[in-house]
C-alpha positions in Angstrom: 19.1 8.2 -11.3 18.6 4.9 -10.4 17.0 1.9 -12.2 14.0 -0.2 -10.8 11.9 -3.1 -12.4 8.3 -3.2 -11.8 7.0 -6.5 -12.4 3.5 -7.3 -13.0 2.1 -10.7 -11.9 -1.4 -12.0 -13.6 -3.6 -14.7 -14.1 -2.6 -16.0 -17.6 -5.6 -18.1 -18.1 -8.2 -15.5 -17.1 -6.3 -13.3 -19.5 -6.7 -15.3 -22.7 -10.3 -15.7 -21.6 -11.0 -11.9 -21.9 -12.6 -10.3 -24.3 -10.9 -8.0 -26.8 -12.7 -4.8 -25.7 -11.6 -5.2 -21.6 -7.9 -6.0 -23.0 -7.9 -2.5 -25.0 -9.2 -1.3 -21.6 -5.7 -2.8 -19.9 -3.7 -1.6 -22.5 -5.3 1.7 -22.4 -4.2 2.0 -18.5 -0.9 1.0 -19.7 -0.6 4.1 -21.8 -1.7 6.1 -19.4 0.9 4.5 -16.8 3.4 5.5 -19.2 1.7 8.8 -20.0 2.1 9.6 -16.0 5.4 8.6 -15.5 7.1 11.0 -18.3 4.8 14.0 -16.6 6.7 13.0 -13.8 10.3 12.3 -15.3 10.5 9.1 -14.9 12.1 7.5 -17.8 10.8 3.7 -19.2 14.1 2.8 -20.2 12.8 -1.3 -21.1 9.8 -3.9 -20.7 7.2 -6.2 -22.5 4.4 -7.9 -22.6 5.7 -12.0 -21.7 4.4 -15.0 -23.2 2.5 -17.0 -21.7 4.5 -19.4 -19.0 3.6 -22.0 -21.0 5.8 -21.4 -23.3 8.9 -20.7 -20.8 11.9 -22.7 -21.0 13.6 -23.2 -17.5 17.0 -24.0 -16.9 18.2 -26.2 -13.5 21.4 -26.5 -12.1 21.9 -29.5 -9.4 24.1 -29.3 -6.9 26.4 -31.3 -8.9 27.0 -29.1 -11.9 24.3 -30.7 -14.3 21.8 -29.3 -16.1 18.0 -29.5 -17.0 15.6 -28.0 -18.8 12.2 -28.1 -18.6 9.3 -26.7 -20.8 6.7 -24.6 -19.0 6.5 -21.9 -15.5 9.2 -22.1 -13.0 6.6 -22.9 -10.4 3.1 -23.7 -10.6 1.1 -21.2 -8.8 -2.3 -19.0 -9.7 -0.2 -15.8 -11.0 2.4 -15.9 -13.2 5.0 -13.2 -14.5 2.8 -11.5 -17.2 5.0 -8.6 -18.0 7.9 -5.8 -16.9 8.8 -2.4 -17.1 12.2 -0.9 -16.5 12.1 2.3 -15.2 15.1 5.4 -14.2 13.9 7.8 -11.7 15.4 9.4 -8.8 12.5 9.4 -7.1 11.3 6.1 -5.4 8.2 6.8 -3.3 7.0 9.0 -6.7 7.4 5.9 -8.7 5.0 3.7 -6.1 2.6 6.4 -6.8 2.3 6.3 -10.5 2.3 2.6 -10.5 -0.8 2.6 -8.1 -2.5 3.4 -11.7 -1.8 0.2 -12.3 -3.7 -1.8 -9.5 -6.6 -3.4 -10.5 -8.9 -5.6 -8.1 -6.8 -7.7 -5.6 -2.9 -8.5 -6.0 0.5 -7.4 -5.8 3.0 -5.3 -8.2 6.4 -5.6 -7.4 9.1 -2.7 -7.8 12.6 -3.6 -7.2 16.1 -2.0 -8.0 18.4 -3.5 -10.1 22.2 -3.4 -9.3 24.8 -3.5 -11.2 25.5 -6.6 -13.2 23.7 -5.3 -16.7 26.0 -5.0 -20.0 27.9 -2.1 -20.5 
């Protein structure tokens, strides 16, 4: 089995300006994301729901060693990191299927392995 993060980009400000009943709508095609993906024996192993970027902390090394932190998103861009799932499978191209379920409109959902590195 190997592990893969799928990460979900969003627009944070459109989200907190949606109305409760589409958000249950979201949430419900999470569930059936996850619904799909035990069918299928995948196994969600981790993930969340982020705050909002607003509320990041990021930490800057220079080139000399020092360090900063800022308050807010690493960059300043449209989409933002919204949230993550972390996912065993042995089966790669099955995984980019179930996650097609969560596509919506335009935009990009990124699946990526992780290697080594974790805690043991």
């Amino acid at each position: 089995m190997t592990s893969y993060v799928v990460l979900l980009p969003g627009d944070e400000a459109a989200w907190a300006t949606t109305p409760d009943a589409q958000k249950q709508e979201m949430y419900a095609v999470h569930a059936e994301f996850a619904r799909r993906l035990a069918e299928r024996g995948h196994k969600v192993t981790g993930g969340a729901e982020l705050a909002p970027s607003s509320e990041a902390r990021v930490l800057r090394t220079s080139g000399t060693g020092e360090h900063t932190v800022t308050e807010g998103p690493y960059a300043e861009t449209a989409e933002q990191l919204t949230g993550f799932y972390v996912i065993e499978t042995a089966d790669l191209d099955d995984l980019i299927e179930v996650c097609k379920v969560l596509g919506r409109g335009e935009g990009a959902i990124e699946i990526r392995e992780c290697r080594g590195g974790g805690p043991s």
